[in-house]
N, C-alpha and C positions, 0 to 999 in steps of 0.2 A: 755291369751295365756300361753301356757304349757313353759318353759325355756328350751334352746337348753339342753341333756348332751353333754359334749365334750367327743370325742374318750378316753382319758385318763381313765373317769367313767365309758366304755365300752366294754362289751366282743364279740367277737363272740363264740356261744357254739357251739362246736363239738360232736352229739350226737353218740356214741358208735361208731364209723368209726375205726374200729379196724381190724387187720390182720385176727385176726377169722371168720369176716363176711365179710369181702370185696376180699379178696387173694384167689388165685385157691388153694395156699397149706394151707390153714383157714380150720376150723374148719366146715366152712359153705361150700366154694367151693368143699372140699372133698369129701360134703355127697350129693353132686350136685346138691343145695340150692342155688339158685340167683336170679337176674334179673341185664337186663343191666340199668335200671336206679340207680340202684344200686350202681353197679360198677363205673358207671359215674361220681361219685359225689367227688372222692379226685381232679381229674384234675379242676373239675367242681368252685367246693373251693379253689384251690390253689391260682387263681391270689386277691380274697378275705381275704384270711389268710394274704398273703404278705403285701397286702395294708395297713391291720388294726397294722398292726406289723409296717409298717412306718410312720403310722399315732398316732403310741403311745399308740392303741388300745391293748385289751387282747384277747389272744385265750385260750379258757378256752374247755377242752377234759372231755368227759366221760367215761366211762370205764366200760360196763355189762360183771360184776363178777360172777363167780362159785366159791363161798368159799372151799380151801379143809378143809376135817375132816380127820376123822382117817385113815389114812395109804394114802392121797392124795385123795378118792374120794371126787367129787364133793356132795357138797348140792345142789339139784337142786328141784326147784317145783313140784307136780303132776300134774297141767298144762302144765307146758314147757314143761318136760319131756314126758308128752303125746302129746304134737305139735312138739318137735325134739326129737324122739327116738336115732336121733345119735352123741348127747352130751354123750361126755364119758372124762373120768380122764385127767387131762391136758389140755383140751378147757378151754380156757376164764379164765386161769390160771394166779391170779397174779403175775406180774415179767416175765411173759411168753413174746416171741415173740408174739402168737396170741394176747395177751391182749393187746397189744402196739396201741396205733395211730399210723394208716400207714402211711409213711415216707413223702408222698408227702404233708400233712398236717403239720407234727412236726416242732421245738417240739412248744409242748405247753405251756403255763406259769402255767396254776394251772391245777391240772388235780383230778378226783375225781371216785373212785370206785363206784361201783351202782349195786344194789340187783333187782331192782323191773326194771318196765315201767319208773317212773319217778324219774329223778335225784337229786331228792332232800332229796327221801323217804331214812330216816334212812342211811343217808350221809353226810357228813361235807361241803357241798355246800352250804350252805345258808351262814354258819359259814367266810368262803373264801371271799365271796364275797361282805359281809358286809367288814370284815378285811380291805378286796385292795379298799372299798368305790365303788365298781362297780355297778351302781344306772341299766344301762340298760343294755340289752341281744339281741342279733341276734341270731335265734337260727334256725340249719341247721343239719341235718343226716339223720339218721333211728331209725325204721322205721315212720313213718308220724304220722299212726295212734295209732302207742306204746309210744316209748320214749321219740319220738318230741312233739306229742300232750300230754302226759302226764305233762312233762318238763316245757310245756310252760303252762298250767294253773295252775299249782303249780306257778311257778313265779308269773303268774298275781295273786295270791292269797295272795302275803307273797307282793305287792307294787312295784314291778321289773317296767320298761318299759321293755316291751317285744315286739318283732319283729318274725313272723316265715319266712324265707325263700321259698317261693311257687315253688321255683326252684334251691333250696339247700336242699333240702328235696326228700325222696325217700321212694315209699314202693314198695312193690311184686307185686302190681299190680298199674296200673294209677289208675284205674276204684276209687279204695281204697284210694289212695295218692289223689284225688280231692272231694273225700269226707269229709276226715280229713279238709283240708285243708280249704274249704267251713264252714267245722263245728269251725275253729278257727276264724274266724273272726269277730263274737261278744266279741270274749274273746281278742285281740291281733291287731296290725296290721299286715295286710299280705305286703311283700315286694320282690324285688327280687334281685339277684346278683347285677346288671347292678344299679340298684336305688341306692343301699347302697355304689354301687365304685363311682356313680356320687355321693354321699352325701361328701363322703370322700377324691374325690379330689378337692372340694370348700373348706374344710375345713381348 
């Protein structure tokens, strides 16, 4: 048998749940970019965050960054850039309002900026979470099939226990969001809200 970790060695990860993408005045809702499962997901996490925050657990945030260069443009992909033409200077800006973890979530204990899909890629996450000894991951955002699935096979790669939320998890489309989700489960256990609050109020 595997040995329990206790909440103290565990995070829950917040992937990119940021003002830019979840907020009407976001960077995403502006350019009238959503979905309501989308939007769902801070109420959806909040009695979750709470829980693990009195159970001694870590809420650990992600952050997808637009580095500025010179004169404050963004660096942004030929990919992205060609899948949101309406990222412009100031979106996803660090220090920014948009960049923040929306409020219903905050705050977080360790939080970690992010270039790519996955929040490990050429980020101080791994580094963090060695540090606080955080051996396992719940791991909950958007989108499903980007940053969450990305996130969460990097963990299972570097020896994390890792956990994907089937119902803290969101993409643009279900159809999408249950494909991802279907395709993590030889990599991960899949789990959901309701399991993880009953884990943690026996605990």
């Amino acid at each position: 048998m595997h040995e329990a970790i206790p909440f103290s060695q565990t995070a829950l990860v917040l992937v990119d749940l940021q003002n830019d993408f979840i907020d009407p005045k976001g960077a995403y809702g502006r350019a009238g970019q959503g979905a309501a499962a989308i939007a769902a997901l801070p109420d959806r996490l909040a009695p979750l965050a709470d829980a693990m925050r009195a159970k001694g657990g870590w809420i650990v945030s992600t952050h997808f960054t637009l580095v500025p260069a010179k004169g404050g443009e963004p660096l942004i992909s030929p990919h992205l850039k060609e899948l949101r033409p309406f990222l412009a200077k100031g979106d996803f800006l660090p220090g920014s309002w948009g960049h923040q973890l929306v409020d219903r979530l905050g705050p977080s204990d360790l939080s970690v900026e992010k270039v790519a899909y996955s929040a490990f890629y050429m980020t101080r996450l791994e580094w963090v979470l060695r540090k606080c000894d955080i051996r396992r991951l719940i791991v909950g955002g958007i989108v499903t099939n980007g940053g969450v699935a990305s996130t969460v096979r990097d963990a299972h790669v570097r020896d994390f226990d890792v956990s994907v939320l089937s119902d803290g998890s969101a993409a643009f489309s279900d159809e999408v969001h249950q494909t991802a989700i279907a395709a993590l489960k030889p990599v991960c256990k899949v789990t959901t809200i309701a399991e993880v609050l009953g884990e943690l109020s026996s605990a």
